[in-house]
Every structure is written in C-alpha cells, then in structure tokens.
C-alpha positions in Angstrom: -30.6 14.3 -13.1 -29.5 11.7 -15.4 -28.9 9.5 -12.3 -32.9 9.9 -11.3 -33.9 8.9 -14.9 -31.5 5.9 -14.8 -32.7 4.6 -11.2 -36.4 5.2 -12.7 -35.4 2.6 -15.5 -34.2 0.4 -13.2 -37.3 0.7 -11.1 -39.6 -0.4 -13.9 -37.2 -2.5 -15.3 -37.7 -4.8 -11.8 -41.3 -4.4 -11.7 -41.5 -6.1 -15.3 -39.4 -9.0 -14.2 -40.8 -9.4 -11.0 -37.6 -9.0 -8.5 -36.0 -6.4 -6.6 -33.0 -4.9 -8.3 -30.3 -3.0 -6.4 -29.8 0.4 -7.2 -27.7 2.1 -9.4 -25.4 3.8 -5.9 -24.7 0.0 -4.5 -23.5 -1.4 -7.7 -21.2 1.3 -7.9 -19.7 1.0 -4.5 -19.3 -2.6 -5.1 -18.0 -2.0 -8.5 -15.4 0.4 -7.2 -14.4 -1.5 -4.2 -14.0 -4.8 -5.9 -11.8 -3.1 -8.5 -9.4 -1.2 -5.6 -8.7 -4.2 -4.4 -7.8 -6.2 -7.3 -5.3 -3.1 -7.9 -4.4 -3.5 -4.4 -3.6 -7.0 -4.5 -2.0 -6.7 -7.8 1.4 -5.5 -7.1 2.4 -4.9 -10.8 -0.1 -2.6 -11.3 0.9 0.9 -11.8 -1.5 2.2 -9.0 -0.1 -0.1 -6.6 0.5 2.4 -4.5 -2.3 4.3 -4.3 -4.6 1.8 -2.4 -2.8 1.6 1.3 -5.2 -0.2 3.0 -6.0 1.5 6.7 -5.0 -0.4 9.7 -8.3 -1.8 10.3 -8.7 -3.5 6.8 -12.3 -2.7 6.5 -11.7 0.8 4.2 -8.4 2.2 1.9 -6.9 5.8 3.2 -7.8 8.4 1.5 -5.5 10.5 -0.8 -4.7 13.7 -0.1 -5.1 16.4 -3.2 -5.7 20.1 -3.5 -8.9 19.6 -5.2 -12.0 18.0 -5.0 -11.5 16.4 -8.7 -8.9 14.6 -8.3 -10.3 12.8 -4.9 -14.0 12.4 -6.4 -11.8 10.2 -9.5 -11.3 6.8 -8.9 -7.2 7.2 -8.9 -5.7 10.3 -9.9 
C-alpha cells in the first residue's frame, strides 16, 4: 500500500519537472546490488562471506535459511 502511494508521488513529482523518473522497484535493485558488491569486494567486511558470487558473475547465490525472513533481508 504505502509502496503505491510512494510510486504515485513519484509519478507527479516527474510530471512537475518534466522528466521521466525511475521507479521506486529499480532504484532499489540498483541500490541493493551496488551495495552487495561493495561488501563483496570489501574483504574486511564482516559479511564478506555472505556474497559468493555464482559462476557466471552476472548474479550472487542465494543463501539458504529456514525462513522466508531471513532471505527477503538484505544479509541475515
């Protein structure tokens, strides 16, 4: 809900400015990748070890947990 109200602000917010603005999802996802992999890269960081990139580079495996809360969370 608060997400809809929050992407409606950002819709009008656009319209008075004049240019398109991305949405609330994509700044998120860039948000949270760009942060990963600073923590990936950062070997001193105490989640190091969390971020194991996959094989292919392009995504970071997933960790395993026994519930959804701690995999929707950014690191457990």
């Amino acid at each position: 809900m608060e997400t809809l109200r929050l992407n409606r602000v950002v819709k009008t917010a656009s319209r008075i400015i004049g240019r398109d603005l991305p949405s609330l999802e994509i700044l998120y996802q860039q948000r949270l990748l760009g942060r990963a992999t600073l923590i990936s890269q950062d070997s001193s960081h105490p989640a190091h070890d969390l971020f194991e990139p996959l094989p292919s580079s392009r995504r970071f495996r997933s960790i395993k947990t026994r519930t959804n809360r701690f995999s929707s969370s950014f690191s457990p």
